[in-house]
C-alpha positions in Angstrom: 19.0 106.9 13.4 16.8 109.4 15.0 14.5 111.8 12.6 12.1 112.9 15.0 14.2 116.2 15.6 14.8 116.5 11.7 10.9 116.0 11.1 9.6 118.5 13.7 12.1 121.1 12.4 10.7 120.7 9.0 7.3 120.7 10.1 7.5 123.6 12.5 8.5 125.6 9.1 6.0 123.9 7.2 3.3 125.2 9.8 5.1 128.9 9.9 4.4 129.3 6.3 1.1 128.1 6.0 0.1 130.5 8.5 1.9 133.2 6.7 -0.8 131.9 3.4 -3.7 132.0 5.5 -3.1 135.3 7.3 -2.9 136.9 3.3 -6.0 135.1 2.8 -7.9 137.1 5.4 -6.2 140.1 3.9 -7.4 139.6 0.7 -10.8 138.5 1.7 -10.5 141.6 3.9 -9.6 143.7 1.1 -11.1 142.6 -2.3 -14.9 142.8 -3.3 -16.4 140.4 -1.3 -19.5 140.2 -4.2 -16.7 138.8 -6.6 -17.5 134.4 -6.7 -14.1 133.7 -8.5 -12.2 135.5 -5.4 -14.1 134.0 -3.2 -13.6 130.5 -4.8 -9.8 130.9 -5.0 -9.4 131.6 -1.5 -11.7 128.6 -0.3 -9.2 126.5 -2.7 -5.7 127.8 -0.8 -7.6 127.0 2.6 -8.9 123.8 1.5 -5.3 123.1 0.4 -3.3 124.6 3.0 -5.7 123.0 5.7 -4.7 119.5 3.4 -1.1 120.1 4.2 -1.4 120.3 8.2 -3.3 117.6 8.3 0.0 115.9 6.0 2.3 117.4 8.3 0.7 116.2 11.3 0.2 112.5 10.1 4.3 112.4 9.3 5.4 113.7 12.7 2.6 111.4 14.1 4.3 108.7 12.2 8.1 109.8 12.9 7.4 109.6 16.6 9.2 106.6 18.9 6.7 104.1 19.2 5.9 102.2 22.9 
């Protein structure tokens, strides 16, 4: 049984929303008061995380690829 298509679906969507997390990132680094730490902090945290995830993502559809 073939899961490649399955996988890069999934991981297409994966990707869409994680760009949608990281654009409102920029907003609200764009927007908020860039002398506040704990903003600052929280945002490094959800890119740190997100970037985490791609790197997940990639490594499965890496891994669900035929082999040879």
């Amino acid at each position: 049984m073939d899961s490649g298509p399955s996988i890069s679906a999934a991981a297409h969507e994966i990707k869409n929303q994680l760009a949608v997390i990281l654009q409102a990132v920029v907003y609200i680094r764009d927007v908020s008061q860039q002398d506040d730490e704990r903003i600052k902090m929280t945002l490094g945290y959800i890119e740190e995380a997100a970037g985490k995830v791609d790197k997940i993502v990639n490594s499965v559809v890496d891994a669900s690829r035929p082999k040879g």
